[in-house]
Structure formats: structure tokens, C-alpha cells
C-alpha positions in Angstrom: 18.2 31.0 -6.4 16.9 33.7 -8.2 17.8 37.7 -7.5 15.4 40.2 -7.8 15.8 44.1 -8.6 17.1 45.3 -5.3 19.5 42.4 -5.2 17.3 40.6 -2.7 17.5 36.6 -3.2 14.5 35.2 -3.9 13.7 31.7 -2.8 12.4 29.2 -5.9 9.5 27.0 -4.0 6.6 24.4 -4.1 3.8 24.8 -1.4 2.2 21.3 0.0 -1.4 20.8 1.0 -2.5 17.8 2.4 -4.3 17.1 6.1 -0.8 15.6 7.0 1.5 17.6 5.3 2.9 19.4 8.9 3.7 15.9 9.5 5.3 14.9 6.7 6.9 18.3 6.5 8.7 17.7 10.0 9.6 14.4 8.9 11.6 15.7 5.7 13.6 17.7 8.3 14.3 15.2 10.2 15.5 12.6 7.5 17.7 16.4 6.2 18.2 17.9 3.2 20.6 15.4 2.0 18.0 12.8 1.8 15.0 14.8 0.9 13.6 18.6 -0.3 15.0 21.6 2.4 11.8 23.0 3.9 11.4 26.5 4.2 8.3 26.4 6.4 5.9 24.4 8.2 2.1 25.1 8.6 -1.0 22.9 9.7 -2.4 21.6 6.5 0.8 22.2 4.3 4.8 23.1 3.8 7.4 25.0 1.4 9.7 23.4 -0.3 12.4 24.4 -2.4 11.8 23.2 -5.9 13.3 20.3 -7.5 13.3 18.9 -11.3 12.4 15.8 -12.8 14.3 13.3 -13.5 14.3 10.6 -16.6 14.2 7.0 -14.6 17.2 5.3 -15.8 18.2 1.2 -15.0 21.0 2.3 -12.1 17.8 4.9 -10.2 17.3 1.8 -8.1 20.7 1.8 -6.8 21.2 5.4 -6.0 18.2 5.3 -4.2 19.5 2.1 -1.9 22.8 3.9 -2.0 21.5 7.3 -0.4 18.8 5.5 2.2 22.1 3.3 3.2 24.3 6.1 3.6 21.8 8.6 5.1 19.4 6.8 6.7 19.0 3.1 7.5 22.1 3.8 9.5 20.4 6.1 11.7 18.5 5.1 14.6 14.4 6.5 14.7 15.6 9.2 17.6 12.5 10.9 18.0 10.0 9.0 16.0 8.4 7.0 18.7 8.6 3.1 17.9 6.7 2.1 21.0 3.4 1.4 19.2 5.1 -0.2 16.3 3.9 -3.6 17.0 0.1 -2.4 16.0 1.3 -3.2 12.3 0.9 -6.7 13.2 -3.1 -6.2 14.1 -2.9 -3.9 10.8 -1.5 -6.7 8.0 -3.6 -9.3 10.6 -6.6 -6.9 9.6 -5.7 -7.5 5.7 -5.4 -11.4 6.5 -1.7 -11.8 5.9 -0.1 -13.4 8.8 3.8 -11.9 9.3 6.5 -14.7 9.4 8.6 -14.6 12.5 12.0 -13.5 10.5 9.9 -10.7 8.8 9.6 -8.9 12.1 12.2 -6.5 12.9 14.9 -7.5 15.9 15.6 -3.6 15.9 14.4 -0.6 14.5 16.2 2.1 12.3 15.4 5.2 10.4 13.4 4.7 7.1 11.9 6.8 4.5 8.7 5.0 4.3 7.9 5.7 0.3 11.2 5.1 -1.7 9.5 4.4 -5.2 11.2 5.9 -8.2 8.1 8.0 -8.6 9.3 10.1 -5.5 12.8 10.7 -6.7 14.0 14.5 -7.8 17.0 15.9 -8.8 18.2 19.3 -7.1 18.7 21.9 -9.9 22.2 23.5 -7.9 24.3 20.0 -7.7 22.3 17.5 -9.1 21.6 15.8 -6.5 18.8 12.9 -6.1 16.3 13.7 -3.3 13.3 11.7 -2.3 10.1 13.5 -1.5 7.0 12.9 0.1 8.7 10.5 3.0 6.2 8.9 5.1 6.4 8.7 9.0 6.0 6.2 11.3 2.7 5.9 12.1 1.8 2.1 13.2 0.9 0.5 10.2 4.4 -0.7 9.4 7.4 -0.9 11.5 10.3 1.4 10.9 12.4 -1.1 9.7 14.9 -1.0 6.0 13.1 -4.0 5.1 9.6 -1.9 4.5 11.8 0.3 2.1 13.6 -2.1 0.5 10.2 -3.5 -0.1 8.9 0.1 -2.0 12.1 -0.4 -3.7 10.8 -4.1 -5.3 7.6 -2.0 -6.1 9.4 0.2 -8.3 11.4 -2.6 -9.6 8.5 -4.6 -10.6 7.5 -1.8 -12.8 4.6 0.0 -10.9 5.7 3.5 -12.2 4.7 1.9 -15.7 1.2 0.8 -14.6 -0.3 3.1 -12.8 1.1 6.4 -14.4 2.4 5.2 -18.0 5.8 5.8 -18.0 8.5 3.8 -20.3 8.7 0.3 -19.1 12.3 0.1 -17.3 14.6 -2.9 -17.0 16.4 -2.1 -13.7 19.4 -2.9 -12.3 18.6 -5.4 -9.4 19.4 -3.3 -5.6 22.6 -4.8 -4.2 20.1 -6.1 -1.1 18.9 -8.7 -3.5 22.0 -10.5 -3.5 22.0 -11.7 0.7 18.8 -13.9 0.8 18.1 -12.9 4.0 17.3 -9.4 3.2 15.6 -10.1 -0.3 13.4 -12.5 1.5 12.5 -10.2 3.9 12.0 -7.2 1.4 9.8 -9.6 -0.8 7.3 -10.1 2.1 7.6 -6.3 2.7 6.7 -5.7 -1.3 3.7 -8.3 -0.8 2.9 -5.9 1.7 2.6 -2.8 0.3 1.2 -4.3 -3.5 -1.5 -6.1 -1.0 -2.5 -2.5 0.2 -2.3 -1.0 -3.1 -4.8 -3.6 -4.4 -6.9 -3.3 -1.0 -7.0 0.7 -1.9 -8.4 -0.2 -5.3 -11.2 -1.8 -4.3 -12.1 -0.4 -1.5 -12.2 3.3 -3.7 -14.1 1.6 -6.6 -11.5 2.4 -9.0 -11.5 -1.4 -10.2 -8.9 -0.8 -13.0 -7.7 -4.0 -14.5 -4.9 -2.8 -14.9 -3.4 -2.3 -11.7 -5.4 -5.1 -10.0 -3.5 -7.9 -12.6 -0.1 -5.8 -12.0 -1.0 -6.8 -8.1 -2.3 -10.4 -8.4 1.0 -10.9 -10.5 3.9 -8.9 -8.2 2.4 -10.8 -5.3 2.6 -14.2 -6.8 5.9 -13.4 -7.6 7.1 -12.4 -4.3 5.3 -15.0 -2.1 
């Protein structure tokens, strides 16, 4: 918080453009400021945000992300995100050709961030706090469920922040999920998930880069 001449306080922010970004800015309110950045203000087509620092990734970011979701989140049920229409992510992955097991599909729903990579974690400048930006809502394509997150999680761990934007290769710490072989089997169909659609997004844009199309082929292999 800054003070200017007069003594007035003077708000530090980051303004958000995108076609959803009224969405997603409604959503960061709704996960709270705990979780994610405080939003000042809502408009159609973008938000303000306070401003948050980067952060060095570090081999424990993994489990302070699970640890904050776990305490602030997956315990909360979707209130008023509508789950009704959830069940069109089975069309959706059906629509990619992958087939969803019967104990990948969620017996109930709960509150989820919807992008927990490590390439969406900040730090709050006052308390040093880890936030996660740019949550995304539920919209259909994947059910509001902690497996879908603990899934983004696996992306991270499986070093996608080091492919696709170049960042020191990591060694982290393994989430505390992956030790009950229910939920790491469920997570690892959720991963396959989201590094499918990443690949399906590469081709379909022409980007083609060999790269992150033999990062893909090789996460899914490993998760299958």
C-alpha cells in the first residue's frame, strides 16, 4: 500500500483483459483472498487485482499448493457454481476419444481451483503469502471435482513449467495425495486429461513444437 502526498492510500494493482475475465474475476472472489489475488473491481472484458510478486519454484511449491486447496477449498462445497451440467465433460473427453473409467467420475462434487500449476502461484508482497491466480470456473468441460486439480498438480510435477516456458528443471517433492492409490490413480487419469488437451491445443493452433508435443506423448505414457 502506497501513500501519496495528501496522505491518501493508494491501491498497488494489475488490470485483466480477457473475453472471460468478469468470470474469472467473480470466481477469484468466490474461492477469497486467502486462496487467490483480492479484486478490487469487476468489468465485462476484464478485473483489478492487487499486485502480487514472483516467486522462485522451489521442491516443497507442490505441497503448499495441495496444502492451501485442502485447507481452503476442496473442503468447500461448489455453493453457487452450478454442477448441474457437469456431466457434459463426459461428451467433452468422449469428443477427444478418451473414454472415462467408472472410479474416475466423481460420487460428489466440491470446490476446485481449476488451474493449480506452479506457473499460477504468487506470493503477496504484505505477509508472504502464496496465492493462485487465474482460477478457472466450472464451465462443463471437467467436473468440479479435487481430482481435476490434483491432476494440474501432476502437470506441474512432471515438469511442464520447464517445457513450455524454460524455467530450471525442478525435482519436486511428491503431493501427499500420491501416497493413497485411490486418489493418485484418479489424479493420473485427470493429468492424462489435461496433457491430452494441451497436445490437442497444439495441433489444432499449428504451433507443432516438438517440444511440448514429446513432453505430452511422454507424461501420458507415464500416467496411463
Amino acid at each position: 500500500m502506497l501513500k501519496g502526498n495528501s496522505g491518501a492510500e493508494l491501491v498497488d494493482t494489475v488490470t485483466k483483459f480477457h473475453h472471460e475475465a468478469a468470470i474469472e474475476g467473480y470466481f477469484c472472489q468466490h474461492l477469497g483472498d486467502g486462496v487467490c489475488p483480492t479484486v478490487y473491481s469487476i468489468r465485462q472484458g476484464f478485473y483489478t487485482m492487487e499486485k502480487l510478486e514472483e516467486i522462485q519454484p522451489y521442491e516443497g511449491i507442490l505441497l503448499a499448493v495441495e496444502n492451501i486447496l485442502d485447507s481452503y477449498v476442496w473442503s468447500r462445497p461448489t455453493q453457487n457454481y452450478d454442477v448441474s451440467g457437469q456431466m457434459n465433460y463426459i461428451e467433452f473427453l468422449a469428443s477427444m476419444c478418451i473414454k472415462i473409467p467408472d472410479w474416475a467420475i466423481p460420487k460428489e462434487f466440491c470446490l476446485i481451483h481449476g488451474d493449480p500449476t506452479v506457473s499460477n502461484v504468487m506470493m503477496r508482497r504484505e505477509d508472504k503469502r502464496l496465492i493462485l491466480i487465474d482460477p478457472r470456473a466450472p464451465n462443463g468441460h471437467i467436473p468440479s471435482w479435487k481430482a481435476v486439480d490434483m491432476g494440474k498438480i501432476l502437470q506441474s510435477y512432471w515438469g511442464w513449467e520447464h517445457v513450455a516456458y524454460g524455467t530450471p528443471y525442478i525435482e519436486y517433492d511428491a503431493p501427499v495425495f500420491c501416497s493413497d492409490p485411490d486418489l493418485m490413480r484418479q489424479a493420473n487419469f485427470w493429468c492424462f486429461y489435461h496433457v491430452a488437451r494441451i497436445e490437442q491445443l497444439e495441433i489444432s493452433r499449428g504451433l507443432n513444437r516438438p517440444n511440448i508435443l514429446n513432453w505430452c506423448k511422454s507424461v501420458m505414457e507415464k500416467v496411463a
